[in-house]
C-alpha positions as MATLAB code, in Angstrom:
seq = 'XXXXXXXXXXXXXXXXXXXXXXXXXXXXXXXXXXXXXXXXXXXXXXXXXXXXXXXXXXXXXXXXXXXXXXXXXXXXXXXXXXXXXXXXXXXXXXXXXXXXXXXXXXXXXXXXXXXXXXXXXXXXXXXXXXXXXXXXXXXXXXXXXXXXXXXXXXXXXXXXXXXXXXXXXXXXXXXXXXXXXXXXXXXXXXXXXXXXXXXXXXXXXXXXXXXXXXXXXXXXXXXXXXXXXXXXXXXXXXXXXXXXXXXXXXXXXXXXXXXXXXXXXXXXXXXXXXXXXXXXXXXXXXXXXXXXXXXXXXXXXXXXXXXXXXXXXXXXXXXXXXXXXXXXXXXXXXXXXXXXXXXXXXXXXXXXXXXXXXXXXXXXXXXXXXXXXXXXXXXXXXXXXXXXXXXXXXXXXXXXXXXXXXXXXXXXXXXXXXXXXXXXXXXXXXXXX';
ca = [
     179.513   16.701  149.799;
     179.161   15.815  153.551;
     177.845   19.520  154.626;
     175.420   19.909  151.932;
     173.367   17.097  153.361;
     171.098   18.884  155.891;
     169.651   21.327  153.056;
     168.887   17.258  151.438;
     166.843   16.306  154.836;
     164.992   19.785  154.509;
     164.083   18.933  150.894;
     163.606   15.626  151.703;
     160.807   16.483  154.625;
     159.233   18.858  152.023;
     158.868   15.546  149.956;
     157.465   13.768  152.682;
     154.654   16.437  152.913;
     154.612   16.656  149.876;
     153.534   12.979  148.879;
     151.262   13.240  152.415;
     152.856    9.735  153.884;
     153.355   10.923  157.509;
     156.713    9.051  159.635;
     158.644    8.029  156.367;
     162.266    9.006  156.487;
     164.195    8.579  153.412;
     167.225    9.721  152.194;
     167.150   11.897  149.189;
     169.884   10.088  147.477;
     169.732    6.741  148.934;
     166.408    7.146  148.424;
     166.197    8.068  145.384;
     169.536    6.490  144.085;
     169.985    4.051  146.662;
     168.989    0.486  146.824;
     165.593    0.871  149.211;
     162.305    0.495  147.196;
     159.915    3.199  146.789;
     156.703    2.690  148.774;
     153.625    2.047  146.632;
     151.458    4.967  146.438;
     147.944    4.543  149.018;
     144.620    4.967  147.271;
     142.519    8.006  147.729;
     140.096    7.788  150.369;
     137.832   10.618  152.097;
     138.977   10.213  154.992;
     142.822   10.331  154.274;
     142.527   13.573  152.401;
     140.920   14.915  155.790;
     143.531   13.628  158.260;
     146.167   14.840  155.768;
     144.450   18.220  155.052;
     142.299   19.301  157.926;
     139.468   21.520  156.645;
     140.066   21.116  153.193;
     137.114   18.952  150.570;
     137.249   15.852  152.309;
     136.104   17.490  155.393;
     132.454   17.254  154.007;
     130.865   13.274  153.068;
     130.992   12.943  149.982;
     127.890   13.069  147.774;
     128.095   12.038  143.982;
     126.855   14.913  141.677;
     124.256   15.017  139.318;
     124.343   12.376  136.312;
     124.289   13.432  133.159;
     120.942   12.877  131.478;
     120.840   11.037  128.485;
     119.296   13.414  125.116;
     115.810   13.646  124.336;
     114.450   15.379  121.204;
     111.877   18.219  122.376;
     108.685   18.136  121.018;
     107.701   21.122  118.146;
     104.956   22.977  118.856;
     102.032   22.632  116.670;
      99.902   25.428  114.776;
      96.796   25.902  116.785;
      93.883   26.745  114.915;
      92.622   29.705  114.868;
      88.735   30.472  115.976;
      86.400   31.364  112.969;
      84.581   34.516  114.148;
      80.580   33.336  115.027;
      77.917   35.492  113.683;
      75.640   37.191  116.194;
      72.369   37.139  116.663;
      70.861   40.719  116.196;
      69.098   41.685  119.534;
      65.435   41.969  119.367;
      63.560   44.168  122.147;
      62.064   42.103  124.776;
      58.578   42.789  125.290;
      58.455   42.321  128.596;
      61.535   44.502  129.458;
      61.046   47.872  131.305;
      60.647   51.024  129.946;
      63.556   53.651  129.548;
      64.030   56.716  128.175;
      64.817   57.727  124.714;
      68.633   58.177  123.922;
      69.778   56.327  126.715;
      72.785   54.027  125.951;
      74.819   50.535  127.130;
      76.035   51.445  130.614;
      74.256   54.740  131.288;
      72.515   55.260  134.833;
      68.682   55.806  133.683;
      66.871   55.458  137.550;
      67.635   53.819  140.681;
      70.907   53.609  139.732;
      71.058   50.772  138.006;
      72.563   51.082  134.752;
      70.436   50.756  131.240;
      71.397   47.628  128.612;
      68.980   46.454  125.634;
      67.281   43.156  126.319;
      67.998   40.209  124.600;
      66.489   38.211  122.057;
      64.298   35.608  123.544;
      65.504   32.717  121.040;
      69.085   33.873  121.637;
      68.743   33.677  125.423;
      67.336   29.762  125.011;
      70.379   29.049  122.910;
      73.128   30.673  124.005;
      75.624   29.680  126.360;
      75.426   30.997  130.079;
      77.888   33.619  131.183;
      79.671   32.771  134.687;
      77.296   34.428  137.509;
      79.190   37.487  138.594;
      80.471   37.774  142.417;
      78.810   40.718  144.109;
      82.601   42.652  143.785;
      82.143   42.432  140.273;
      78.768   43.420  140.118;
      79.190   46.079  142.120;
      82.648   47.341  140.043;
      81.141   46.467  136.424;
      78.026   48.645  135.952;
      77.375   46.803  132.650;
      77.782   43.204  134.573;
      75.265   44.488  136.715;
      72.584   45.803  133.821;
      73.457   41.981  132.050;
      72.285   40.226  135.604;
      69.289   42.057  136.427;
      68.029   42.174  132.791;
      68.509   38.763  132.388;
      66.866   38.284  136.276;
      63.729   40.437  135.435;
      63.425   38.055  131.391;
      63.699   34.947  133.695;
      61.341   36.041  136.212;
      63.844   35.531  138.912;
      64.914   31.998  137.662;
      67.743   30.072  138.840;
      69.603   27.803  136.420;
      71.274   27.232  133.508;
      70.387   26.576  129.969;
      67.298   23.889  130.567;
      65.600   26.400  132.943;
      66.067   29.661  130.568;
      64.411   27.547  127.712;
      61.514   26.140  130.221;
      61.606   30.301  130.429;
      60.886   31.029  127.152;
      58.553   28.102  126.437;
      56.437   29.464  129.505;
      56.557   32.713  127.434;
      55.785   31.974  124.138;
      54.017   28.986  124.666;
      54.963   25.126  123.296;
      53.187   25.647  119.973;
      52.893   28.712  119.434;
      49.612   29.130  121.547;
      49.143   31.159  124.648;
      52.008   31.147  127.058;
      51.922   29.484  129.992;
      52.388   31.501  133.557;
      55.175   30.052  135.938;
      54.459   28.840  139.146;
      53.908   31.059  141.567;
      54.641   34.484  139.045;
      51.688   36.559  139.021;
      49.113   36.625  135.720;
      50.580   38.614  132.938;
      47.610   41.059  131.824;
      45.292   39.835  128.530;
      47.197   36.045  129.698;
      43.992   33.804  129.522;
      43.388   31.088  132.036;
      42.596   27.347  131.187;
      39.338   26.280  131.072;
      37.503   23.753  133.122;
      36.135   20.547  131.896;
      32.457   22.345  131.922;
      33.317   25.474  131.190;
      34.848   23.929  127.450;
      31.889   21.800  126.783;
      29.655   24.495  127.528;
      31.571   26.621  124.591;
      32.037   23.404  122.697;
      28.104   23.377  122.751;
      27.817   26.860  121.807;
      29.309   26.668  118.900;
      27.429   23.859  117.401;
      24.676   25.566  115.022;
      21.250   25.668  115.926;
      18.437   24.201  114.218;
      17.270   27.435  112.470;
      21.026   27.265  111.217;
      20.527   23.904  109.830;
      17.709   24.480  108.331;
      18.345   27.070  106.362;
      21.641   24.995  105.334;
      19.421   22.169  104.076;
      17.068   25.075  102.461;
      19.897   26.516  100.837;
      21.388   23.390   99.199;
      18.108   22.140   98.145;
      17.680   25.930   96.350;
      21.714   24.915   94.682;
      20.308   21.395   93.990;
      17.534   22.793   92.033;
      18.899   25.795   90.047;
      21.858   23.069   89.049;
      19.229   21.366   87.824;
      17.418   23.853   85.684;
      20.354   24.938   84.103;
      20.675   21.180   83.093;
      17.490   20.901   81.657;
      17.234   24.151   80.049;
      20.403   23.102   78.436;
      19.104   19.746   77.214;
      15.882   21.814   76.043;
      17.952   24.450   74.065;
      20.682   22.721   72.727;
      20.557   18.965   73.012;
      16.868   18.502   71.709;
      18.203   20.719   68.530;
      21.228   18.368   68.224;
      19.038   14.988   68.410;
      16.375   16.114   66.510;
      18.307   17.558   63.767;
      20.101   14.219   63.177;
      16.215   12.432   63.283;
      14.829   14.851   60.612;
      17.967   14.276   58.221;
      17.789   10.835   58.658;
      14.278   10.804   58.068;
      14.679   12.892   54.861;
      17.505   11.247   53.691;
      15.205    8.001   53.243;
      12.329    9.779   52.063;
      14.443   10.767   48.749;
      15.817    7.385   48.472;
      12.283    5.556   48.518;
      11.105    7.426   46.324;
      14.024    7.074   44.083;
      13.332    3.529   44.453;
       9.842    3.288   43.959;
       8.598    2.225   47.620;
       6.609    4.794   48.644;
       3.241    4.926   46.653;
       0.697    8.406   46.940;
      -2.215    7.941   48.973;
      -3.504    7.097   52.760;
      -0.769    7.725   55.087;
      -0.551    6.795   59.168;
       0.113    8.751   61.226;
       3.803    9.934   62.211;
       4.571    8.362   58.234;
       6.603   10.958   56.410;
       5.237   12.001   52.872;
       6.593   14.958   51.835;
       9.309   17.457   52.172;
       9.186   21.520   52.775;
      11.403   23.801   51.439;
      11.812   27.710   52.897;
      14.909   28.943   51.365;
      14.832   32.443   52.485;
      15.261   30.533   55.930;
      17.135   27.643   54.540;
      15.049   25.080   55.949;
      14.631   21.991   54.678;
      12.197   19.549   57.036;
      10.359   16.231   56.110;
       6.433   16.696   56.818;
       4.716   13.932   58.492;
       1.511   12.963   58.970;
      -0.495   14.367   62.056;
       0.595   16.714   64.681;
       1.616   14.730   67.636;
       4.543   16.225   70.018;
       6.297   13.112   70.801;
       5.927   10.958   67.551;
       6.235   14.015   64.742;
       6.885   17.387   66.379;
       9.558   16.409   68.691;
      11.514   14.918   66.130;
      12.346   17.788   64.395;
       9.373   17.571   61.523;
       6.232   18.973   60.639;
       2.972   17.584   61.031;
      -0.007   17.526   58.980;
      -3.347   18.424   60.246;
      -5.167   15.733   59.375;
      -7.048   14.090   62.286;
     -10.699   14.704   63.468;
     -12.164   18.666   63.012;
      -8.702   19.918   62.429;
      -8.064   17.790   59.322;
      -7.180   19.598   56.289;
      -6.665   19.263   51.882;
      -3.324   17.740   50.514;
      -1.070   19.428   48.448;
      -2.358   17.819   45.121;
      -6.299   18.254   45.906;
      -7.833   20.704   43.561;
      -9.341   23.110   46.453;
      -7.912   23.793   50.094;
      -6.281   24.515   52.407;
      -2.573   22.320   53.341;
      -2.133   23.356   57.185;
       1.091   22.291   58.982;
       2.484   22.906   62.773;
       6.071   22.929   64.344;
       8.053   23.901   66.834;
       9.174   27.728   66.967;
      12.197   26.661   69.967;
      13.776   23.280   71.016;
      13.605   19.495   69.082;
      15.214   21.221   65.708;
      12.844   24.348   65.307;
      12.131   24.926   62.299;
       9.448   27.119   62.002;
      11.834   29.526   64.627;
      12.066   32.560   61.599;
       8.822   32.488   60.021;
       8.201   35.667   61.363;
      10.725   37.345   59.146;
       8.931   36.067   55.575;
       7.565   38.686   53.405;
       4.729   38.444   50.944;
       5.836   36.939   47.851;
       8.571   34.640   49.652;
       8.573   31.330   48.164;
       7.418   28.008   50.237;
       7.795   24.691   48.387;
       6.170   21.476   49.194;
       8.114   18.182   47.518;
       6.125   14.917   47.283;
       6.791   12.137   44.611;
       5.635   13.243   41.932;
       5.107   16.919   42.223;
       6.875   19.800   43.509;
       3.960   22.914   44.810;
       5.245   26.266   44.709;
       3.252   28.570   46.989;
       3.816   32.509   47.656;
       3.445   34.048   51.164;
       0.504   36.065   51.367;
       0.215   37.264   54.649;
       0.832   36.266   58.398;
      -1.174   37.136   61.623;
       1.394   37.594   64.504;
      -0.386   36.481   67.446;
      -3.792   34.737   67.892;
      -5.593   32.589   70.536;
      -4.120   28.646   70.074;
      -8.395   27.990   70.226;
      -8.371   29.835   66.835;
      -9.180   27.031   64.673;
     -10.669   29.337   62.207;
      -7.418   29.950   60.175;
      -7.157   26.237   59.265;
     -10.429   26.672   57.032;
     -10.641   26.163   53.221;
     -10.982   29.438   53.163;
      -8.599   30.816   55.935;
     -10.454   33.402   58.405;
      -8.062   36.612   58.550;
      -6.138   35.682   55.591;
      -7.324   38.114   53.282;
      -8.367   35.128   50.893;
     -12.193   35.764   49.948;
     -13.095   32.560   47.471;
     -11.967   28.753   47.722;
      -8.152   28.291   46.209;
      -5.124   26.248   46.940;
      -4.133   27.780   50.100;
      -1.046   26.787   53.053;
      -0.934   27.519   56.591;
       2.069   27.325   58.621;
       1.342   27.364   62.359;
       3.876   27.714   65.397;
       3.578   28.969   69.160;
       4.577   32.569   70.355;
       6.355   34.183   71.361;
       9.272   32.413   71.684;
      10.424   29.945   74.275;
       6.188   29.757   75.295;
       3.060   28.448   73.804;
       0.716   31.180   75.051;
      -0.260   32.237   71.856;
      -0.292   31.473   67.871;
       1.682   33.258   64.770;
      -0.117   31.964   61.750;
       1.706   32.442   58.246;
      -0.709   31.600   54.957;
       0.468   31.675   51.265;
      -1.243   30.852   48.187;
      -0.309   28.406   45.022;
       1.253   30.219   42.543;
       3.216   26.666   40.415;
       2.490   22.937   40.537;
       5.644   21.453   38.547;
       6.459   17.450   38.274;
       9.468   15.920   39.406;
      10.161   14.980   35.599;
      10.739   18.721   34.719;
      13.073   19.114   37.308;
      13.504   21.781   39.965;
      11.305   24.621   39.980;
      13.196   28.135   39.690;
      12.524   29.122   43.912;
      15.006   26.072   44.707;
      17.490   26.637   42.111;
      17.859   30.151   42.827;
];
């Protein structure tokens, strides 16, 4: 047992370093069996480890590591959206672009080496958004760069700026309203570009175009010619249609109470004044029917669509019931009812029938002279000059103007007696037929 105990101190020195506590002898079996404590074990320090293990980590000062981090959730990436494609403006030629040739393309050298691209719209220039100015590498690498700058540099007229001076550009082109364009400063006059006028120079045109007096004149002339003819139509419409309509409704009316005083007994034959209805004629081939009224005067017989009696001074004439004579009557051929318009178209033996009171006188046209001198009183006689009558009978004469629409001249109509019928008897056969 005794000379095994070296090998022990060996072991027991390995132990030592080992457990790193420099100086400490101990005996492997009274240390470890025997009754001295253990010593407590030191605690770690940097500066231990590097006297106990020269060169080894705690060398170095020690510098904590990196903490862990605590967990964050990364954001998700959201869906962009995606452009919408713009529509583009169709390019319109600029008018006051160069000339080139025919055929040539985007990008292709047509003179002076600078390369060819279309101009523009004017409207899209003003609107659209300003590309980046281009340096002079890129200019000089990028033919169609290049073209873009000087195009846009000759629209401008050399003008610097962005958006606000390429629409005072095209305002200065095409004008504010529409009107002539205005010139920029200092660029030279466009050709057919017309300069503002001065103060005198626009009254001076301003006094030009006023119209002269000649012009006014004739003006005045000319709507005093309108005035007039508007007018004449007027009246010539009254004339032709109205005075029909009015005295139409007169000469019914006036009939109407001719038939119902005699019906009642009011109206007594004899002496009649003048513009007093008495009677009432009859044509039917012209399907007239007209109340005949004493004397011949325009305004208080003719005009109101009847016939008048000759029966005042040299002109007077018989009655229907007088034994011998001649019953002359006058009205209008045009206007104020008419009726004596057609008597041109009566033939010999057409009947005429005078209606009084008492009596109904059925006379027979004889013959008619078409056009005599209105001073022709000689065809109101008892015996009618021209008539073809040649002894003293019961004679009518119808008188009007002609020819129509004038009173230059007279158509006279005469017919002779042929029935004197009374009203008790009824009818005669010309108006029942």
């Amino acid at each position: 047992m005794t000379a095994l105990r070296p090998e022990r101190e060996s072991d027991t020195s390995y132990g030592q370093q080992s457990y790193g506590v420099p100086g400490a002898s101990e005996d492997w079996s009274g240390g470890a069996y025997g009754a001295a404590p253990r010593p407590e074990p030191q605690p770690y320090s940097p500066e231990a480890q590097a006297r106990a293990y020269p060169g080894g980590p705690g060398s170095q000062p020690y510098a904590p590591g990196p903490q862990p981090q605590p967990y964050m959730p990364q954001p998700q990436p959201q869906p962009q959206p995606q452009p919408q494609p713009q529509p583009q403006p169709v390019p319109q030629p600029d008018p006051y672009a160069e000339p080139y040739e025919a055929g040539a393309g985007v990008g292709v050298d047509v003179g002076a080496g600078e390369p060819f691209l279309p101009p523009a719209d004017e409207e899209t220039v003003a609107l659209r958004i300003p590309d980046p100015p281009p340096s002079d590498g890129d200019s000089a690498g990028d033919p169609i760069v290049g073209s873009r700058a000087a195009s846009r540099a000759r629209r401008d007229g050399q003008a610097s700026g962005g958006r606000a001076a390429r629409r005072k550009a095209a305002k200065r082109r095409h004008g504010r309203h529409g009107g002539p364009a205005e010139a920029p400063a200092g660029a030279p006059a466009r050709e057919g570009a017309r300069a503002p006028l001065s103060r005198v120079e626009a009254r001076r045109q301003a006094r030009a175009r006023k119209p002269g007096v000649a012009v006014v004149a004739s003006r005045a002339i000319g709507e005093v010619f309108i005035t007039t003819g508007v007018l004449m139509l007027l009246f010539v419409t009254y004339q032709l249609w109205w005075t029909n309509v009015r005295a139409h409704a007169q000469a019914g009316k006036e009939a109407s109470s001719l038939q119902n005083d005699w019906a009642s007994g009011k109206r007594n034959p004899g002496v009649f004044e003048p513009g007093q209805g008495f009677a009432i004629l009859h044509i039917p081939k012209l399907d007239v029917v007209v109340p005949i009224a004493e004397g011949t005067s325009s305004k208080g017989v003719l005009d109101r669509g009847m016939v008048g009696h000759y029966a005042e001074g040299a002109l007077k004439t018989a009655m229907p019931g007088d034994k011998t004579g001649n019953f002359g009557l006058a009205g209008h051929r045009n206007t104020h009812g008419e009726p004596f318009r057609y008597i041109n178209k009566l033939a010999p033996g057409d009947p005429i029938v005078v209606e009084t009171q008492d009596e109904y006188y059925v006379y027979k046209m004889a013959s008619i002279l078409p056009v005599t001198s209105p001073s022709n009183t000689s065809v109101l006689n008892p015996i009618p000059t021209g008539s073809g009558f040649t002894k003293p009978g019961r004679y009518i004469t119808l008188t009007t103007c002609t020819p129509e629409f004038t009173s230059k001249y007279r158509m006279i109509v005469w017919g002779k007696m042929v029935e004197e019928r009374p009203r008790s008897k009824g009818k005669p056969d010309a108006l029942v037929s």
